[in-house]
C-alpha positions in Angstrom: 0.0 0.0 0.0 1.2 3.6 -0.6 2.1 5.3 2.3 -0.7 8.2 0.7 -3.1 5.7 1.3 -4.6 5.2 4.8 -5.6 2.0 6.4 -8.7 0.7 5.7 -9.4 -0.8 8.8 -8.9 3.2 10.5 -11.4 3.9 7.5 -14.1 1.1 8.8 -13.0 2.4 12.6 -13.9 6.5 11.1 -17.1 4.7 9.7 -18.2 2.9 12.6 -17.7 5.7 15.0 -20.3 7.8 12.9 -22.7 5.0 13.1 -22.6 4.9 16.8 -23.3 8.6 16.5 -26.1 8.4 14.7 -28.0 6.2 17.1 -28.3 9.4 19.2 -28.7 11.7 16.8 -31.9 13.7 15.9 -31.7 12.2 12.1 -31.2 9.1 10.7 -28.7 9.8 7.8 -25.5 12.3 7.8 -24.3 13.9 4.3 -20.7 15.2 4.7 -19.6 17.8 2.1 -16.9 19.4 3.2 -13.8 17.7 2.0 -12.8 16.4 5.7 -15.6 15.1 6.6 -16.2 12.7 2.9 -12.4 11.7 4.0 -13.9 11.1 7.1 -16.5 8.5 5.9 -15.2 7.2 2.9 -11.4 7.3 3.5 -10.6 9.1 -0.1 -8.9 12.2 -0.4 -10.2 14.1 -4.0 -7.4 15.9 -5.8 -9.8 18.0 -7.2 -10.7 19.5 -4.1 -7.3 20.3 -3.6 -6.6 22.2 -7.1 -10.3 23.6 -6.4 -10.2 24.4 -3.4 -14.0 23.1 -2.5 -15.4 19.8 -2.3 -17.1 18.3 -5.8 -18.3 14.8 -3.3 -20.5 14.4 -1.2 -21.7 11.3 1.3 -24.5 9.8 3.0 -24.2 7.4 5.6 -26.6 5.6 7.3 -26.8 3.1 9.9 -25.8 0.3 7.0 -25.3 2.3 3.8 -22.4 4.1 2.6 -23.6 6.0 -0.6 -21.3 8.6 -3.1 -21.8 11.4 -5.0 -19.1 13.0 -7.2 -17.7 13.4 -10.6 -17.0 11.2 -13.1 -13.5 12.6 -13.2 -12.9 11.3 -9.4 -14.6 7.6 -10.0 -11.7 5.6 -11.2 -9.3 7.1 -8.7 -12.4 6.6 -6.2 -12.9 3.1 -7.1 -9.1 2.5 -6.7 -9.0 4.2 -3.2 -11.9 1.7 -2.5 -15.3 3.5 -2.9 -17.8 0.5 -4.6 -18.6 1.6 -8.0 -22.4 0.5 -7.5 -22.3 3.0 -5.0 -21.2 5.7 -6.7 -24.0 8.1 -8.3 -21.7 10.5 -10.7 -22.6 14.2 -12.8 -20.3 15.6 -15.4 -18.2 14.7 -18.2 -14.8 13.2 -17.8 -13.6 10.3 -20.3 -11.4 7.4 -19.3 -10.5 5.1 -22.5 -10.9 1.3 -21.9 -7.4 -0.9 -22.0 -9.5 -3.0 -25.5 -10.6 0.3 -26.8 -14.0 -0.7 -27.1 -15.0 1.9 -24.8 -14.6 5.5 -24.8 -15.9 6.5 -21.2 -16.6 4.7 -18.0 -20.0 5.1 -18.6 -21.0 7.2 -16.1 -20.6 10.2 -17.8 -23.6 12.4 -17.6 -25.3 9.8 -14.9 -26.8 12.8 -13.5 -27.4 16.5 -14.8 -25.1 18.1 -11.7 -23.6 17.8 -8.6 -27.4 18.4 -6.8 -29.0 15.4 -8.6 -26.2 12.9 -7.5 -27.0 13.9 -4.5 -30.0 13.7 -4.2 -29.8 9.9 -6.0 -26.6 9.2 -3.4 -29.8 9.8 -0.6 -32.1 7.6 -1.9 -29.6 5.3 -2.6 -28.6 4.9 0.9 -32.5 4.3 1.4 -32.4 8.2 3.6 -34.9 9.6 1.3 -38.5 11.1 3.0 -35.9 10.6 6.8 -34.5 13.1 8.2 -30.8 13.2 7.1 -28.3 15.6 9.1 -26.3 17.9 6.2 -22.9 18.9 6.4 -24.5 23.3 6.2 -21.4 25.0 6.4 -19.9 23.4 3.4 -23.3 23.5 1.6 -23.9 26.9 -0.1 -27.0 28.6 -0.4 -27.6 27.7 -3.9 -27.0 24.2 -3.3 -28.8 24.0 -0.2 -32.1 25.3 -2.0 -31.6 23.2 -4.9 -31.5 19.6 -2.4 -34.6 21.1 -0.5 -36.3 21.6 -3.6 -35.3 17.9 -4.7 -35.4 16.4 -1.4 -38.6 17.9 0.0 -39.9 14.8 1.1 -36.6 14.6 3.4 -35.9 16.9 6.4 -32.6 18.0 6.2 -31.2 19.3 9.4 -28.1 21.3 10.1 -25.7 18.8 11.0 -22.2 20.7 11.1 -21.3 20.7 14.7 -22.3 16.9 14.6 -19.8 16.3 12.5 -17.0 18.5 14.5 -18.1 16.7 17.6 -17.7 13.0 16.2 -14.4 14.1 14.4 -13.0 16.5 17.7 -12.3 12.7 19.4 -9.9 11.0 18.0 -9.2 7.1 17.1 -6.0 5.5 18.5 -4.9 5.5 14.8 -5.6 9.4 13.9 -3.4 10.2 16.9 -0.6 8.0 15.9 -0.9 9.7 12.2 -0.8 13.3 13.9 2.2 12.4 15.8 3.8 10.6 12.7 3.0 14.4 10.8 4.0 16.3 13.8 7.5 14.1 14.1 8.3 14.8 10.5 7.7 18.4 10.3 9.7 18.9 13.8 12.9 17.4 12.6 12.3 19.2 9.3 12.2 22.8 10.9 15.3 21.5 12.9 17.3 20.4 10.0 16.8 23.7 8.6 17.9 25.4 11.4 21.2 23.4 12.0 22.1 24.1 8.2 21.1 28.4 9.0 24.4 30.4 9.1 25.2 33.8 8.1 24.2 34.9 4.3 22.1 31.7 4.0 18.1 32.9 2.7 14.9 32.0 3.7 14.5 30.9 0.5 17.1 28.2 1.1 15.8 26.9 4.1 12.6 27.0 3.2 13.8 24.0 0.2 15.2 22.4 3.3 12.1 22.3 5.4 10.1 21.4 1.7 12.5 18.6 0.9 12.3 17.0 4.3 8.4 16.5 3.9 8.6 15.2 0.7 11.1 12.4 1.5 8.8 11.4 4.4 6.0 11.4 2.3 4.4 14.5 3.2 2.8 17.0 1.1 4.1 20.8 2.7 0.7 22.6 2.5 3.0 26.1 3.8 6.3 26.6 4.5 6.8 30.4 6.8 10.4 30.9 6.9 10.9 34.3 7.6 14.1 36.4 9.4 15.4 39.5 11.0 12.3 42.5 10.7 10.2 40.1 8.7 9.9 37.5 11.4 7.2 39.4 12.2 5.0 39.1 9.3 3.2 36.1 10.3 1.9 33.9 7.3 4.3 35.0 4.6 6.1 33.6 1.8 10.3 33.2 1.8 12.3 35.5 0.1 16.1 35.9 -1.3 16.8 37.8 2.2 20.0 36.2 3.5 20.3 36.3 7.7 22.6 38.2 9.3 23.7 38.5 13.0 21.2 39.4 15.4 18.6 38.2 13.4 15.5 36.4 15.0 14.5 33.3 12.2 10.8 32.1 12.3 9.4 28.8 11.0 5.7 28.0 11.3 5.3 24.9 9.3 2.3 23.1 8.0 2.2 19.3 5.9 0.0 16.8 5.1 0.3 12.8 6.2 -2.6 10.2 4.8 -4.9 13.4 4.9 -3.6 14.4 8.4 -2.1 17.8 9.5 0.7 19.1 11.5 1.5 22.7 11.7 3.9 23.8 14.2 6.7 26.6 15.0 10.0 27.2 16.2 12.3 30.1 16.3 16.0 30.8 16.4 18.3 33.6 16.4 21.7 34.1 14.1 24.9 34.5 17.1 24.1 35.3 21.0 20.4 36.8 22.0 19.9 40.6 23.1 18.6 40.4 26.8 15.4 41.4 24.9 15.0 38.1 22.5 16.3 35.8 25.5 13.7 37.5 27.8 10.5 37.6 25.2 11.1 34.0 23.9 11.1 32.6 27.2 7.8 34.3 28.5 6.4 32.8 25.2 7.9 29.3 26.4 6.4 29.7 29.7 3.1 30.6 28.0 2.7 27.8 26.8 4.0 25.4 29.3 1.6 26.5 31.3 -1.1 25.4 28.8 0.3 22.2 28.8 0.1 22.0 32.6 -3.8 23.2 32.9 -4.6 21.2 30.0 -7.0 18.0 30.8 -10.2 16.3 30.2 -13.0 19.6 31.6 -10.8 22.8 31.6 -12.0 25.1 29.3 -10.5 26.5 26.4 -11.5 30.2 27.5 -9.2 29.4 30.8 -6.5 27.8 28.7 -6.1 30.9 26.3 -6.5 33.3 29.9 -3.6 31.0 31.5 -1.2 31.8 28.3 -1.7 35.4 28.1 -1.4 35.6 31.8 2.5 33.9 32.3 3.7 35.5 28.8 2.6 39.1 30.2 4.2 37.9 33.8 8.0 38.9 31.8 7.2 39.3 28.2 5.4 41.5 26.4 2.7 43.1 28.1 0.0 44.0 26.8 -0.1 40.4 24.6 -2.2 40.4 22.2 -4.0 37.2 20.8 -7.4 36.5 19.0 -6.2 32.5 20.0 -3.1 30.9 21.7 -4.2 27.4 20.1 -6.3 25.3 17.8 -8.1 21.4 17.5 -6.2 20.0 14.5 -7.2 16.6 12.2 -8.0 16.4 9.2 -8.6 20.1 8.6 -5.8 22.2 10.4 -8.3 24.5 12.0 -11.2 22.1 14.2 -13.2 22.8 17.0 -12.4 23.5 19.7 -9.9 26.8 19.0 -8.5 28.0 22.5 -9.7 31.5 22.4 -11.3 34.0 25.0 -14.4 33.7 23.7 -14.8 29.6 23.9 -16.3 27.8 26.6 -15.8 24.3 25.3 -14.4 21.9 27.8 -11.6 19.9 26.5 -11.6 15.7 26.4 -9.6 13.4 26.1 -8.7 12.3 22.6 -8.5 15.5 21.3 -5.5 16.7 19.6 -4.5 20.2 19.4 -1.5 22.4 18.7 -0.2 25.1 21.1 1.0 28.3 20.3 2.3 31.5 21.4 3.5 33.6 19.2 4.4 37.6 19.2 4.9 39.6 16.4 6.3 43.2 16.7 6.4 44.8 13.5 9.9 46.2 12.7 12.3 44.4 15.4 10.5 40.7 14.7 8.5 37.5 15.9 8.7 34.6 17.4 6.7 31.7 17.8 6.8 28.2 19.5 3.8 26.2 18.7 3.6 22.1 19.4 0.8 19.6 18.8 -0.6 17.3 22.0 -3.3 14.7 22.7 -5.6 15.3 26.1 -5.6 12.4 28.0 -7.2 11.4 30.8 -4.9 13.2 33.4 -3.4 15.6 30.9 -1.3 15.7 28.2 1.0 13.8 26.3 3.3 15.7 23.7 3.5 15.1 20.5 6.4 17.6 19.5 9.2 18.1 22.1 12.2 18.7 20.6 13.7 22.1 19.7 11.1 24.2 21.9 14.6 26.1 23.5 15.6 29.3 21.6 17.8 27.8 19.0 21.3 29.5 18.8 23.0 29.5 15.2 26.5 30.4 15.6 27.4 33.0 14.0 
């Protein structure tokens, strides 16, 4: 099996955890949309998603049925993932030429007028139609979400999205072990970078480094920050020709890809010894969020976990500090539910998987960041990502 291809039996395990939710849920079907959540269900990633940035599949799962909609263009690399072709209710036109050339298309090529009527025929399918079937509403439009009324108006669809968050904010022994996997890889890749940094290397540079690393562990980078000296304090930007020199602070926030799973983490350096300054601001950023590992557990809020960060960084760092969030859920999307922000009262369980972060951005002397995925367990935490958290000293 490709190492791009996840285990089945973590697909049947995804499956089967929906099906238990569905027994308390207040519909008898769920349609996932978003691109996460078909992954979620029918273990195949769409490329097409990727180079179109929205989902063109959809999927209804009931207490027995698993049911597809999607293009003709992603049926054969469906089928070859493992989605059941007689399950498979395709729209458009996409041609693949039989190996006996007595065939010019798959036939399923104009199945169904559009990406609404395979739907709809994915529903009834499954044997959801005139039930009440749960819809993924955030990654249905308004357009589309008329259209399946319209079609389906036998068929209560309810809002569904948060459903889906919860059963996905959990995760499976085997998610967990991919996150750590992603989290490993992209950790050692930021660290290789840093231990080939010197004086008059570029961003640009490293960045290749950090990009090379994920690709010969199989990883897909999904964005590479490398960013030094005043521009460490841009945040989300691209790598340029700059070249470090001494004094500089050098900032890596890192994102890739494992078997659909994300990592995104940070850690910073500086080019020769650190001003009192750097030393002092880097380590109140540490101690930030340390001390969101140590509150973390299975009931403590997010709102107290963000409150706890801001309070140790401001203790000796910068003060005021800033943040709309000090943290995020992370999974198959790198943004999930619950995000560690002032404003969110969710309690965190065990099984959940999240990345830390406490970054600071001062815009013309720089930024740092040190940011680390975990897993709540039942007393705590346990780490993910532990190496290289220290300001990193490049000699200069």
């Amino acid at each position: 099996m490709s190492s791009r291809l996840i285990d089945p039996a973590l697909i049947e395990e995804r499956r089967a955890r929906l099906r238990a939710a569905l027994e308390d849920a207040p519909f008898d079907a769920a349609l996932a949309l978003s691109s996460a959540n078909v992954d979620y269900a029918t273990g195949y990633r769409s490329v097409s998603a990727t180079v179109h940035g929205v989902s063109p599949l959809a999927a209804v799962v009931t207490d027995t049925e698993l049911a597809v909609a999607g293009p003709v263009a992603d049926s054969a690399p469906g089928f070859d993932a493992g989605l059941v072709e007689s399950d498979y209710s395709a729209y458009g036109r996409f041609f693949f030429e039989s190996d006996d050339g007595t065939a010019t298309a798959t036939g399923l090529v104009e199945q169904h007028a559009d990406y609404a009527a395979a739907i709809e025929a994915a529903v009834r399918r499954a044997g959801a139609g005139g039930k009440r079937v749960g819809i993924d509403a955030n990654a249905c439009p308004v357009p589309l979400r008329e259209d399946l009324a319209a079609r389906l108006a036998d068929t209560g669809l309810i809002d569904a999205s948060d459903w889906f968050a919860s059963v996905r904010s959990i995760k499976l022994d085997g998610e967990v072990a991919l996150l750590e996997r992603a989290a490993r890889v992209v950790e050692q890749a930021m660290l290789t970078a840093i231990d080939h940094a010197e004086v008059g290397a570029t961003e640009a540079e490293l960045a290749r480094i950090v990009a090379g690393e994920l690709v010969a562990a199989d990883m897909e980078p999904r964005f590479i920050v490398v960013t030094s000296g005043p521009r460490s304090a841009l945040a989300d930007a691209y790598a340029t020709d700059r070249a470090l020199a001494v004094g500089d602070l050098l900032r890596f926030d890192v994102g890739g890809m494992y078997q659909g799973y994300w990592a995104d983490l940070g850690r910073t350096a500086v080019v020769g010894e650190p001003t009192e300054r750097q030393a002092r601001f880097y380590q109140a950023i540490l101690d930030g969020e340390d001390a969101q590992l140590a509150l973390a557990r299975p009931g403590v809020l997010a709102e107290h976990v963000f409150a706890r960060a801001v309070e140790v960084v401001e203790q000796s760092g910068p003060a005021p500090y800033r943040r709309q969030h000090c943290g995020h859920g992370i999974g198959l999307e790198v943004y999930e539910a619950p995000i560690i922000r002032p404003d969110t009262p969710a309690p965190l369980a065990a099984g959940q998987v999240f990345c830390f972060e406490t970054p600071y951005y001062e815009i013309g002397w720089g930024g740092m960041m040190v940011e680390d995925a975990l897993v709540v367990t039942d007393d705590g935490v346990r780490m993910l990502s532990d190496r290289g958290r220290e300001l990193q000293v490049i000699e200069a």
